[in-house]
N, C-alpha and C positions, 0 to 999 in steps of 0.2 A: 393402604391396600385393603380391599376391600372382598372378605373371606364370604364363601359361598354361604347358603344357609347350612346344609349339613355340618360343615368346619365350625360353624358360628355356637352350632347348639352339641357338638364334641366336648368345645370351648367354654362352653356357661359349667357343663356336667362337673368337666374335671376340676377347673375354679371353684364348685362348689364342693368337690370332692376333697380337694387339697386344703382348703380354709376350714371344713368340719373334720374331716375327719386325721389329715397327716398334719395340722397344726398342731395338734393335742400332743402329738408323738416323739417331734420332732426334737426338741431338745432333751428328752430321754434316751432315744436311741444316739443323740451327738455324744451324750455323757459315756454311754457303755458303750462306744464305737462298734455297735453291734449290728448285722446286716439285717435290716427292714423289713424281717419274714411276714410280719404281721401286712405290712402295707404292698407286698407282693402279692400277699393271697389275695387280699382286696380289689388290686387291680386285674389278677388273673378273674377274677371273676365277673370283672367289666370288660373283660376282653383286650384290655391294653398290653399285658403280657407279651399277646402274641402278634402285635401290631402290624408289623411285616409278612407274618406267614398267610399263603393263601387258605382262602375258607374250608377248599375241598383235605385239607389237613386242620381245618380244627379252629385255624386263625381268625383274626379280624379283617385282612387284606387292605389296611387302612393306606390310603397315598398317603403319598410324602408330608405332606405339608399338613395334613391332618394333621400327624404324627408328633412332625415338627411341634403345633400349637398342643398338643397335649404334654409334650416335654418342656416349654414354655410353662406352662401353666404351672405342674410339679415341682418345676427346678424353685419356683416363685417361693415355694414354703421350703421344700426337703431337696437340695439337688443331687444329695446323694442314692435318696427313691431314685429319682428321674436316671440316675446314671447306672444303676443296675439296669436297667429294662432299656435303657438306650444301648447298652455295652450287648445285652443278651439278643437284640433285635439285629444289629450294625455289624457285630462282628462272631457272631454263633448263626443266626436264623438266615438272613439274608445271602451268606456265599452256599449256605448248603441249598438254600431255595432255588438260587440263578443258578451254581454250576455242578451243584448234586447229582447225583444218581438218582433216580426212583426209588430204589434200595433206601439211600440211606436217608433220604429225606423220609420216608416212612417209615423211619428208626427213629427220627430224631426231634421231626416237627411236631406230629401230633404232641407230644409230651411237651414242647417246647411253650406248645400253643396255650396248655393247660397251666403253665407253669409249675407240672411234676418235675421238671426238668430246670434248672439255672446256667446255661451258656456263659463259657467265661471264652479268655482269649487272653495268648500268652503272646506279649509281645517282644519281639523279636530282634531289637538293641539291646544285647544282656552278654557281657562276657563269660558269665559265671556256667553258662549253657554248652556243651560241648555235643555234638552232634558227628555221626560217619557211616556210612555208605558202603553197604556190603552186600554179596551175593543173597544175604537174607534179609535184605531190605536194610532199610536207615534205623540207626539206635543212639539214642537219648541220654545221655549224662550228664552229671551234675543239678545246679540249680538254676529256677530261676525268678528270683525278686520282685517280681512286675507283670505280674497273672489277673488279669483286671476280672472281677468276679469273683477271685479265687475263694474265698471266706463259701460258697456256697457249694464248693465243692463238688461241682458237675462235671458233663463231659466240657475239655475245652478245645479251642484250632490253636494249632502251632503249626509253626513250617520248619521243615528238614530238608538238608540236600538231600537231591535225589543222587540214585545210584550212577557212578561215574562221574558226575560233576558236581560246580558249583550252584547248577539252577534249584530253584527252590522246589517242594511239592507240599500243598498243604492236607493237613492230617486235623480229624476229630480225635481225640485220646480220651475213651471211654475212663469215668473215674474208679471202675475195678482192674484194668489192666495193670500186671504187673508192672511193679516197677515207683510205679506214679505215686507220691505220697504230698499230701497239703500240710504243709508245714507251720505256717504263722499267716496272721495278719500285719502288714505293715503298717509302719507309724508313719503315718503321712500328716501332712500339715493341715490339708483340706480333703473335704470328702470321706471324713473319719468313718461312716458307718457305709461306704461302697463297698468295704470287702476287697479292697486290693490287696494282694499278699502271694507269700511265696510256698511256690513247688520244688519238688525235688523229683528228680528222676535215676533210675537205677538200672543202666541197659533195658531199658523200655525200648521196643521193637511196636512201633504203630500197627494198628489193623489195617493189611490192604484194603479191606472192602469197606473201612473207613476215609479213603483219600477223598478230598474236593476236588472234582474234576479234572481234566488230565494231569500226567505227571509231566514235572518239572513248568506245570503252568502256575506255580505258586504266588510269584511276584507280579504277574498278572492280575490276579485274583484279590489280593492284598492292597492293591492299587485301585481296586474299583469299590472295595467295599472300604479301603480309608476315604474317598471320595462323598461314598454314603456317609461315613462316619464321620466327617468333619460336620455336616450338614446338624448332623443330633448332636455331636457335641455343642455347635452352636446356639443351636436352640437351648442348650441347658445354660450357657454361658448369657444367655441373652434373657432367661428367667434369672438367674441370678443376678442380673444388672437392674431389673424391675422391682424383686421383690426388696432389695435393698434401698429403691429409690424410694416406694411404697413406705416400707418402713422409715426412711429420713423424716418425711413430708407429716407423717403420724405422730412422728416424736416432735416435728418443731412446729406444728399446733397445738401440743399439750406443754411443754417446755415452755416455763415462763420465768424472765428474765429482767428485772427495771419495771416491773410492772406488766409485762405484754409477750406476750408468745413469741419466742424467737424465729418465727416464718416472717414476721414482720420487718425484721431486720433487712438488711439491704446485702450485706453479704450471704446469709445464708440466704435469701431468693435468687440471687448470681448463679450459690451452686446446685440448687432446684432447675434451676432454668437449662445449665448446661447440663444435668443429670438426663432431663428429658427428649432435650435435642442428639444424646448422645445413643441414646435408648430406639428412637423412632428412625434417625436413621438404622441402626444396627437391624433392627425389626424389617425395614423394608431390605434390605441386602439379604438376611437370613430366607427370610418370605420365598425370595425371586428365586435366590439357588437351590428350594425345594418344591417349586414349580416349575424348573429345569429340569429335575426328575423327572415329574411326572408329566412330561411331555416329551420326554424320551430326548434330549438334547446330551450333546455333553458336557458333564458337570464341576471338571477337574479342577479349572480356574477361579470358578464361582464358590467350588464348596469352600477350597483355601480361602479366596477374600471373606467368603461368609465366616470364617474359623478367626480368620486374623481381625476383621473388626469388632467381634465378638469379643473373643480374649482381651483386645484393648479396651473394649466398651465395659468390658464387667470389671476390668480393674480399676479405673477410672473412676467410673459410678461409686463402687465400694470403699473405693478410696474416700472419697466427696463423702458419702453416706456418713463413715467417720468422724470426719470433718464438723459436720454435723450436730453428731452426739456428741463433739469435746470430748472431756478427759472418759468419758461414760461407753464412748463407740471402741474403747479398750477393754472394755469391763466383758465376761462370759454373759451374766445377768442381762445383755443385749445381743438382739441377733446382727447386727452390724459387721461383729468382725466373727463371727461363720461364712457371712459373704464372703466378706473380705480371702479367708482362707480356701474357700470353696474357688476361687474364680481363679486364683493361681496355680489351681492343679491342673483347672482345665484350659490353659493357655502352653501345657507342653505332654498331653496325652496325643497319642497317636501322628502328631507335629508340632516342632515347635514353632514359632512366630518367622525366622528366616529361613524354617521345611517350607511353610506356606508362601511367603513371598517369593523364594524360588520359581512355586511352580507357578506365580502365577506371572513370573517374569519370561520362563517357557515358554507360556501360551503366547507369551505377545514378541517371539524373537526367534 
């Protein structure tokens, strides 16, 4: 598929941006599972930050598929960089952009855009969350485990019933309102330095004049920006499947074995081979359902297949990558199995593999 000029020279930038300067970083920040302030500010200063936000707020106003290839790129060294700025564009910037207010998009973008601000998003499969609906609005209880962004500490979207029913409404929760306290970062397998981790809430009563678009249109909203968000997840999952092949193909031309570089081999060229084919197609499915964005189509069907081949693709790959390295692709001292661990967290953020084949069995029934 064949990317415009503009996407093309995005794509040299950030490639040459992530191989000088978040290579250097990258296994520092895995060690001290610490969120990537340093390579935030950097890209807040290239304007990636604010990718999604429009310019007359401060933004980049990059399309989709721009985007997409800069999250590609990213994920290729660090995809846990990639996945703070994906998580802060997809599920902070993006529903305040489309179903905001004036108000509060003027509260929330510019800063967004500057990255004085880090968007998180509480996601919303958590039993440990206890929520209810009152004359004085909906209030917040208990915890919850699975606050993607949360290590940064910002304002984040959650949804609460609204009053009288079960329909959702979604909410910005400013990180001074009472109540809200950030608690830990989680130990997760993969994605060590995203900054996933858990809140706690304490009869927290949202700001009205913080709500995203009408009430009780929650699951609405939720549903068009998981849509967006499968699409970037994708592209991280889809850099993660590159830089891992990248790295295979590196190691079994210096890897010498009986005399000769184990590339030469005939099994390790088997799994090169299908590394690649597994890759190019994933790359042109990813590509198509974020040029259905920005051609204004609908994307629901597409971003899931784009999510589910993706998640297969980067497992796959990583897996092989391994393979690879032998006993070595186990070892920390290689990046193989961060792939490895990275691609499994993002084959069940925001869907998992039979959320996506559902919907994309919907569309066709």
């Amino acid at each position: 598929m064949k990317l415009s000029q503009e996407c093309t020279l995005l794509q040299s930038e950030l490639r040459k941006f992530a191989q000088q300067v978040l290579a250097e970083k990258v296994d520092e920040i895995e060690k001290s599972c610490s969120l990537p302030i340093d390579n935030i500010r950097r890209l807040a200063e290239m304007g990636i930050v604010g990718a999604v936000i429009p310019e007359s707020h401060g933004g980049a106003a990059l399309d989709t598929i721009g985007f997409t290839v800069v999250l590609e790129e990213i994920s290729k060294v660090c995809a846990s960089t990639a996945f703070v700025i994906a998580v802060h564009n997809a599920f902070f910037a993006y529903p305040i952009n489309k179903f905001g207010s004036e108000d509060i998009k003027k509260r929330y973008l510019p800063k967004a855009a500057s990255g004085e601000i880090i968007g998180g998003y509480a996601l919303p499969k958590t039993a440990e969350l206890q929520s209810e609906a009152s004359l004085d609005g909906p209030s917040l209880d208990g915890s919850n485990p699975f606050i993607l962004n949360a290590a940064a500490n910002g304002p984040i979207v959650t949804a609460v019933p609204s009053k009288g029913s079960n329909a959702l409404s979604l909410y910005v929760i400013a990180p001074d309102i009472p109540g809200r306290k950030f608690v830990k970062t989680s130990k997760t397998v993969g994605l060590k330095s995203a900054g996933i981790g858990e809140f706690t809430f304490d009869k927290v009563q949202p700001d009205q004049g913080n709500m995203i678009g009408q009430e009780a249109a929650g699951q609405t909203i939720i549903d068009d920006m998981n849509s967006f968000g499968r699409i970037l997840l994708a592209a991280i999952s889809l850099g993660i499947a590159q830089g891992a092949a990248e790295a295979a193909v590196k190691y079994a031309k210096e890897r010498v074995q009986f005399g000769q570089p184990i590339v030469s081999f005939g099994m390790v060229r088997e799994l090169i081979a299908d590394m690649t084919v597994s890759i190019e197609a994933t790359r042109h499915l990813v590509y198509e359902a974020a040029l259905r964005v920005d051609r204004g189509e609908d994307i629901a069907a597409a971003a899931a297949a784009a999510k589910l081949l993706a998640g297969r693709s980067a497992t796959t790959v990583t897996t092989n990558a391994i393979q690879v390295y032998g006993g070595y692709g186990y070892m920390k001292d290689y990046p193989a199995e961060r792939y490895f661990r990275d691609a499994q967290m993002l084959n069940v953020i925001c869907s998992t593999p039979d959320e996506d084949k559902e919907i994309i069995a919907k569309s066709l029934t």
